[in-house]
C-alpha positions as CSV (number, residue, x, y, z in Angstrom):
1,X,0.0,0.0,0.0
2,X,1.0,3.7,-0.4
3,X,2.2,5.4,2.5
4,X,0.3,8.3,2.5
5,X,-2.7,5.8,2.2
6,X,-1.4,3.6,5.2
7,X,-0.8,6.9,7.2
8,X,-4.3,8.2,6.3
9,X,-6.2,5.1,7.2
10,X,-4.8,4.9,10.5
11,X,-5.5,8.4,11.7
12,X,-9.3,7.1,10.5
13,X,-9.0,4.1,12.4
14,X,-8.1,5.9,15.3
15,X,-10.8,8.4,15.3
16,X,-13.2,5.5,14.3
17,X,-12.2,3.1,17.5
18,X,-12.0,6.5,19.7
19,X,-15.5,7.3,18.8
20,X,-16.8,3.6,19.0
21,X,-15.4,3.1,22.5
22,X,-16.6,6.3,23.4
23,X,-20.0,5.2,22.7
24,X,-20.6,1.9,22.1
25,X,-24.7,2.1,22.2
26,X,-24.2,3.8,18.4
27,X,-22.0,1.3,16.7
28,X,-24.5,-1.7,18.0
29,X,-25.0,-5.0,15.9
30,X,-28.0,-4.7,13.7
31,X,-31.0,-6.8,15.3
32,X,-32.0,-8.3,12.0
33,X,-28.7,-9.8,11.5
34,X,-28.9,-13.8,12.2
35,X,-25.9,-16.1,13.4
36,X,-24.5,-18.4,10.7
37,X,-22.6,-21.4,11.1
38,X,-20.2,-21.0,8.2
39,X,-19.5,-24.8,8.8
40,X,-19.9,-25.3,4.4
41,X,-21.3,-28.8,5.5
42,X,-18.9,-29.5,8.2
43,X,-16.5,-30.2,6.1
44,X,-18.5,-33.4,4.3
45,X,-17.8,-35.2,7.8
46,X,-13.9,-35.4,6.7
47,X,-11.7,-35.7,9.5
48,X,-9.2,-32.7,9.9
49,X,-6.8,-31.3,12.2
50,X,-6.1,-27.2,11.9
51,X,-2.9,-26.0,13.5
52,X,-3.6,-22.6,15.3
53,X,-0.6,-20.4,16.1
54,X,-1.3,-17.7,18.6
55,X,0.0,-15.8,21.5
56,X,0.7,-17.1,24.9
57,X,-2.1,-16.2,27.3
58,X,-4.6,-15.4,24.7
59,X,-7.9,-17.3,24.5
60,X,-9.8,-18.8,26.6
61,X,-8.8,-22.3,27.9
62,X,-11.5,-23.2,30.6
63,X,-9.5,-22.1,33.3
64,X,-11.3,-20.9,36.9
65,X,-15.0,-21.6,35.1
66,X,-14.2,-19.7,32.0
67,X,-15.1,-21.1,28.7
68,X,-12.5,-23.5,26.4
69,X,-13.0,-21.8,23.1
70,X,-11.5,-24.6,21.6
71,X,-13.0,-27.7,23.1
72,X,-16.8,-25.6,22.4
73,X,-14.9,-25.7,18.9
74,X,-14.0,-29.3,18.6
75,X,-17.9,-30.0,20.4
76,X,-19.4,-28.0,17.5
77,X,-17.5,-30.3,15.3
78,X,-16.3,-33.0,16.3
79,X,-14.8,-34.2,13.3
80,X,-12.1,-31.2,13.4
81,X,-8.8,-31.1,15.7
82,X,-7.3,-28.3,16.7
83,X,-3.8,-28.4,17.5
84,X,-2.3,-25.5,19.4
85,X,1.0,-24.1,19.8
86,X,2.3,-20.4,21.1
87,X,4.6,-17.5,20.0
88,X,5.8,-14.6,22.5
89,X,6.4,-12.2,19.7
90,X,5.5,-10.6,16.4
91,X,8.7,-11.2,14.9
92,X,9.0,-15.2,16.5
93,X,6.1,-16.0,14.3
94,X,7.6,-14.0,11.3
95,X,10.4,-15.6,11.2
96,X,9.3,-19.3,11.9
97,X,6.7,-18.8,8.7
98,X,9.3,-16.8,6.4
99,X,12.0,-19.6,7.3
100,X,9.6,-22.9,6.7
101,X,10.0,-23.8,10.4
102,X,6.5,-24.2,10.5
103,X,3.3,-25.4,8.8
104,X,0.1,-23.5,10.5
105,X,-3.6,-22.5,9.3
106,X,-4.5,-20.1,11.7
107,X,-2.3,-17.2,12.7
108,X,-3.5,-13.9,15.2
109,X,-0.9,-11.7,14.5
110,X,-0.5,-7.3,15.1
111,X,-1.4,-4.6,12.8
112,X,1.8,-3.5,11.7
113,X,2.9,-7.4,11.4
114,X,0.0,-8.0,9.0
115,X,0.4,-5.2,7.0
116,X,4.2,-6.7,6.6
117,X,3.1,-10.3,5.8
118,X,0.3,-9.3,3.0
119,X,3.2,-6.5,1.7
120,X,5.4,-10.0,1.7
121,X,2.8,-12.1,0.2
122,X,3.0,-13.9,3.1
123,X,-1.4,-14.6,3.6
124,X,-3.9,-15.9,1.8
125,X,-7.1,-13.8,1.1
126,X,-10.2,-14.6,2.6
127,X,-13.0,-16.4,1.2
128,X,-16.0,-14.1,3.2
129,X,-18.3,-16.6,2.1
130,X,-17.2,-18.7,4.6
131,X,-16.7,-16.3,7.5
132,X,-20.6,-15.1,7.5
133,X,-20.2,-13.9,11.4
134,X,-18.0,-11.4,10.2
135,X,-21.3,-9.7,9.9
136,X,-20.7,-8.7,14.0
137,X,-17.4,-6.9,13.4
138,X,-18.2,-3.3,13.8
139,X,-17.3,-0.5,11.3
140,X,-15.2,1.4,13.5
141,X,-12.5,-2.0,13.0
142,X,-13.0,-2.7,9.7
143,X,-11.0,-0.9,7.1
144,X,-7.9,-0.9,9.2
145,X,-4.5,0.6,7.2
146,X,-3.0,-2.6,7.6
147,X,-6.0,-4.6,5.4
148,X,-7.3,-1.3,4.0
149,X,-9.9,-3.9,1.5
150,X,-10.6,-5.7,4.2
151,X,-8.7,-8.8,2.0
152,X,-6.9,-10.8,4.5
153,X,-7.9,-10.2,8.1
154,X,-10.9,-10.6,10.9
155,X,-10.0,-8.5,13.8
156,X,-9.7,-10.7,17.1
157,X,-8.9,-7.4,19.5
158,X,-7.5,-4.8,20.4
159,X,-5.7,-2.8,23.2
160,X,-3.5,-0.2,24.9
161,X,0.1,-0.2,26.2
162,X,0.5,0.9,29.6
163,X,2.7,0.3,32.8
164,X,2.1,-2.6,35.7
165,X,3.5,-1.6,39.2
166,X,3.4,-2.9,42.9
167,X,2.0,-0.2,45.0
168,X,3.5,-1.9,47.9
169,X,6.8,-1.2,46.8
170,X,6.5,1.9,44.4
171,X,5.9,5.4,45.6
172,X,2.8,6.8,43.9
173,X,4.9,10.2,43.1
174,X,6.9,8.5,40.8
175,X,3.9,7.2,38.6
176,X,4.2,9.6,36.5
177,X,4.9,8.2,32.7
178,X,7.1,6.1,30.8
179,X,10.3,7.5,32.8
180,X,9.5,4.9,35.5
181,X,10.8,2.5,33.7
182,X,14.3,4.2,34.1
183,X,14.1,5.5,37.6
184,X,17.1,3.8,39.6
185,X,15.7,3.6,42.8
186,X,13.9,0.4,41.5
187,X,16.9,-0.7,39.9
188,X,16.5,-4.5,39.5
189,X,13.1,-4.4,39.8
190,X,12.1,-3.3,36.4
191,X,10.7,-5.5,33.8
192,X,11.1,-4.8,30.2
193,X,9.5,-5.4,27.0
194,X,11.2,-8.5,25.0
195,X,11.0,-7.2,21.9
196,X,12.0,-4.6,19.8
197,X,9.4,-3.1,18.1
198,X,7.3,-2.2,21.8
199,X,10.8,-1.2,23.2
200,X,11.7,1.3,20.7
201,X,7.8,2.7,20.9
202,X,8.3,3.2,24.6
203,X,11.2,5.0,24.0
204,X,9.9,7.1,21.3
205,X,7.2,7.6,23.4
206,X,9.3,9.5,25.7
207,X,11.5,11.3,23.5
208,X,8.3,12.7,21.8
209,X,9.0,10.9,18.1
210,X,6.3,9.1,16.6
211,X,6.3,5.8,16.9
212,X,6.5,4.8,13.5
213,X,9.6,7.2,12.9
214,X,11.9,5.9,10.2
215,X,15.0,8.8,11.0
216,X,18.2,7.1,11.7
217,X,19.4,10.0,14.5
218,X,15.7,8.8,15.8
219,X,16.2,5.3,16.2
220,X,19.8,5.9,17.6
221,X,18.4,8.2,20.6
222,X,15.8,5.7,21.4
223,X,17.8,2.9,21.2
224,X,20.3,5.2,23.5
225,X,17.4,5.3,25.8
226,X,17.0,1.6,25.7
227,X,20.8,1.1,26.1
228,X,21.0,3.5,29.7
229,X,17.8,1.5,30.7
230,X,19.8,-1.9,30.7
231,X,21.3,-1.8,33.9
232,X,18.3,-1.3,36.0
233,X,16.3,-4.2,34.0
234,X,15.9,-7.6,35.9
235,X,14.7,-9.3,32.8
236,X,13.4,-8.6,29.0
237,X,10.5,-10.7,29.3
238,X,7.0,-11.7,27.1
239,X,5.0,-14.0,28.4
240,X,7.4,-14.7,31.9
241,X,5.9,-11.2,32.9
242,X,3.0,-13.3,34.7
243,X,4.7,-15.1,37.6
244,X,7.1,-12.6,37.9
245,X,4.8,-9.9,39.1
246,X,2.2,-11.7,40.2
247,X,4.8,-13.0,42.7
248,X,6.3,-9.9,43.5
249,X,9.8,-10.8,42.0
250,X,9.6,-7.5,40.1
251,X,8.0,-4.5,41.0
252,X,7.7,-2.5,37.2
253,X,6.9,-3.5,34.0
254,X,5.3,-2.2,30.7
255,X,2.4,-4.5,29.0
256,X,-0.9,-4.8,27.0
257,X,-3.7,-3.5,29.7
258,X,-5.8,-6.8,29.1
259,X,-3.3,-8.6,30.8
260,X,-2.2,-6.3,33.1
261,X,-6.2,-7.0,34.1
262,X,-5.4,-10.8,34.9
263,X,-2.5,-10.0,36.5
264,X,-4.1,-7.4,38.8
265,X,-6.9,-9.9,39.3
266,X,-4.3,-12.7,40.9
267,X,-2.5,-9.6,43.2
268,X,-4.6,-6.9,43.9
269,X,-1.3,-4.9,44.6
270,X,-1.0,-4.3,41.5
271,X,-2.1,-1.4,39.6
272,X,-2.3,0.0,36.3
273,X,-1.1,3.4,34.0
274,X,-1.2,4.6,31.1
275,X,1.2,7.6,30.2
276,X,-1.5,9.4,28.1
277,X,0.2,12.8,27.8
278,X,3.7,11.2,26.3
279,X,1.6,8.8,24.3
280,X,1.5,4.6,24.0
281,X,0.7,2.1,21.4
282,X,-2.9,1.2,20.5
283,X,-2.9,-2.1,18.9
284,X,-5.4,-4.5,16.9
285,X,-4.5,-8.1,16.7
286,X,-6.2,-10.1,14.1
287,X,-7.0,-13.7,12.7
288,X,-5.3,-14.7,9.3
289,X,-4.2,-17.4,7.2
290,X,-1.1,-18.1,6.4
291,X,-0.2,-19.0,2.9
292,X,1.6,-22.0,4.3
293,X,-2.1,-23.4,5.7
294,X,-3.1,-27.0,4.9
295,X,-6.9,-26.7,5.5
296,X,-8.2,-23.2,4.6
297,X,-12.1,-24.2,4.5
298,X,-11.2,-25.3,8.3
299,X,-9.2,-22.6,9.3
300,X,-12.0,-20.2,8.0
301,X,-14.6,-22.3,9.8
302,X,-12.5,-22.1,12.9
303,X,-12.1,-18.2,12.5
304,X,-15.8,-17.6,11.9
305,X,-16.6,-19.8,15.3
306,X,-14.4,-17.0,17.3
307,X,-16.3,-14.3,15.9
308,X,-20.1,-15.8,17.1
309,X,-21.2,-13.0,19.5
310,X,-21.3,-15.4,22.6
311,X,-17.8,-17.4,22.2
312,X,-15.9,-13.8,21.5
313,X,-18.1,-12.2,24.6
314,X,-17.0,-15.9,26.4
315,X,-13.5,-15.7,25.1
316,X,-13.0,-12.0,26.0
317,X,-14.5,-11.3,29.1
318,X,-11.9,-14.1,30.3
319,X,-8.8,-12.4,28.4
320,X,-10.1,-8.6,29.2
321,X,-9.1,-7.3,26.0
322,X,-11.0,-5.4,23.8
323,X,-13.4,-7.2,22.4
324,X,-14.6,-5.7,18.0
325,X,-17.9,-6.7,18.4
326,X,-20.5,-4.6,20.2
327,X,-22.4,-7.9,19.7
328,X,-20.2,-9.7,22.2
329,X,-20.6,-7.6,24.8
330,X,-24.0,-9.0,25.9
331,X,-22.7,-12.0,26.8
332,X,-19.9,-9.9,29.2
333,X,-19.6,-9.6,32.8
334,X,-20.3,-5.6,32.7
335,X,-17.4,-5.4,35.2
336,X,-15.0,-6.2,32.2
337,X,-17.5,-3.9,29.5
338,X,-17.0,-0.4,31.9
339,X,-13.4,-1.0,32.7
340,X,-11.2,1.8,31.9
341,X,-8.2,-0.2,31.4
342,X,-10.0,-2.7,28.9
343,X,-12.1,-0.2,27.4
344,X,-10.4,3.6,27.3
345,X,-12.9,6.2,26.1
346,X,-12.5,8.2,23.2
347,X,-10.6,10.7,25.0
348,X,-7.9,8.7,26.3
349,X,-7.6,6.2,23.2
350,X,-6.9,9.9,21.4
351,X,-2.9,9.9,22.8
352,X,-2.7,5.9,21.1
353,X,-0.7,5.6,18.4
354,X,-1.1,2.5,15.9
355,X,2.1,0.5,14.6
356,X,2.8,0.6,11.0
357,X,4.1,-1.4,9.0
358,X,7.9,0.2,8.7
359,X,10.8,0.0,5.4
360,X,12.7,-3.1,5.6
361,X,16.0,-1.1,6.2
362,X,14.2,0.8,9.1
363,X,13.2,-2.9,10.7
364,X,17.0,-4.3,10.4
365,X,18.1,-1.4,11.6
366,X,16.0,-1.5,14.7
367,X,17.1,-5.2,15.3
368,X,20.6,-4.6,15.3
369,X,19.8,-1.4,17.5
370,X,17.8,-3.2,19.8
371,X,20.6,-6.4,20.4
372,X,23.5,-3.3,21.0
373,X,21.2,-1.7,23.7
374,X,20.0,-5.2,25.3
375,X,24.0,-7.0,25.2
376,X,26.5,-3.8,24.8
């Protein structure tokens, strides 16, 4: 895609999400719109196992009385398998599917990672015809400058960035924005993003660049930032971030609020922030197929399950991410719905700032930045 296009679309998407959190009665499902299975005959009966690929910690396994998206899946049709494996990154499952590591049907990757893989001819396109609950995803997601034609992606959810902290170890006058993360009276305490692309954007963040800068004196001052931030840092963690804070191990980290939810939910010393006036990432994950997939119909079937008002509003009121369905949210503890942290009005989702997809030079660049700042 164009730049100018990519850049335009996201301002859109940004004002469109602002406004549909902001008032989520206006952007409801049409009532004349009926569920459809999407199961293109079950598949004739044929027995077939789908290989999802997804994040750690990020749908709903039946844990504490929660629903098991899946196994509802494999009960709706029992003649499908899913097997299911994990990534901590964006850039661990680019790699494993540009090197052939792997052979998967179902992939929930970021924004700005999509808009890489379809620029890479990395996805297949959808065959809507099979994804008929797509019908639930409101406008305000749809459109998104990653999938402007809405070709190759369902969106699954979205989210802010923000900081997790102990308040029985960190003063409340040093809450005050991304700086935490470097203040040395917690040295060895502080958790920090494993990889590159949410490191650099925290410290863009702070230095007031955009966070989809491409300037090489830019990059070098964040990953400066990032390289005077390495002594305090315990750990550069993903999905480790769980235990360690839940245990009290570290005291500071940054991570995506709907986990920063769970987290708070298993220590209630833990609180939340969001450095609105420096600015964080707002982010839309969504399901796609990889052009590596062995059972497309399957994968689509599986795809259009997750979007069914009542398993997203099931899956999601567990995970306490955004869910893109105002559909969903019926089927929601209300707790979750009215959270801030989960669901930011428009005003605060206004200092978010969407990935995009960045030059190839720009992305090696920030790799070998990132591995000098981390090991130098």
């Amino acid at each position: 895609m164009k730049k100018l296009t990519a850049l335009f679309a996201a301002a859109a998407l940004t004002l469109a999400c602002c406004t549909g959190c902001a008032n989520l009665a206006t952007n409801a499902t049409d009532p004349g719109k009926q569920d459809a299975t999407g199961d293109q005959g079950a598949l004739d009966g044929k027995e077939v196992t789908i290989n999802v690929y997804n994040w750690g910690q990020y749908i709903s396994e039946g844990d504490e009385g929660s629903m098991d998206v899946i196994a509802e899946f494999e009960k709706a049709y029992p003649n499908i398998h899913v097997n299911y494996s994990t990534y901590d990154t964006n850039e661990t499952l680019y790699t494993k599917l540009k090197t052939g590591g792997i052979s998967v049907d179902v992939i929930i990757p970021s924004d700005y990672m999509i808009g890489r893989m379809i620029e890479e001819d990395m996805l297949l396109p959808l065959n809507f015809d099979n994804i008929p609950n797509y019908q639930y995803i409101d406008e305000a997601y749809r459109g998104a400058a990653y999938d402007p034609e809405n070709q190759y992606s369902v969106p699954y959810t979205w989210g802010t960035v923000g900081i997790v902290y102990n308040t029985k170890y960190v003063d409340p006058a040093d809450v005050t924005g991304w700086e935490l993360l470097w203040n040395e009276k917690y040295s060895g305490k502080i958790l920090m993003f494993g990889n590159s692309r949410d490191a650099f954007g925290i410290a863009e963040a702070m230095l007031g660049y955009s966070l989809n800068t491409t300037d090489e004196q830019e990059l070098q001052a964040a990953a400066d930032k990032l390289h005077a931030q390495r002594p305090l840092v315990q750990q550069y963690v993903m999905d480790e971030i769980f235990s360690i804070m839940e245990n009290g191990e570290a005291w500071i980290a940054p991570y995506y609020a709907g986990d920063c939810l769970f987290m708070m939910e298993n220590n209630p010393d833990l609180a939340f922030f969001r450095p609105e006036e420096q600015g964080f990432n707002f982010f839309l994950d969504a399901m796609c197929i990889p052009k590596c997939c062995q059972n497309k119909d399957a994968a689509e079937l599986f795809i259009n399950f997750l979007c069914k008002p009542e398993i997203a509003g099931g899956n999601m009121d567990y995970l306490g991410y955004g869910v893109p369905e105002t559909a969903a949210k019926e089927f929601m503890d209300q707790e979750v719905v009215t959270s801030e942290i989960a669901y930011p009005g428009a005003e605060i989702l206004s200092h978010g700032s969407i990935f995009m997809n960045l030059p190839t030079e720009t992305l090696q660049r920030m790799e070998e930045l990132w591995l000098w700042a981390k090991t130098s």
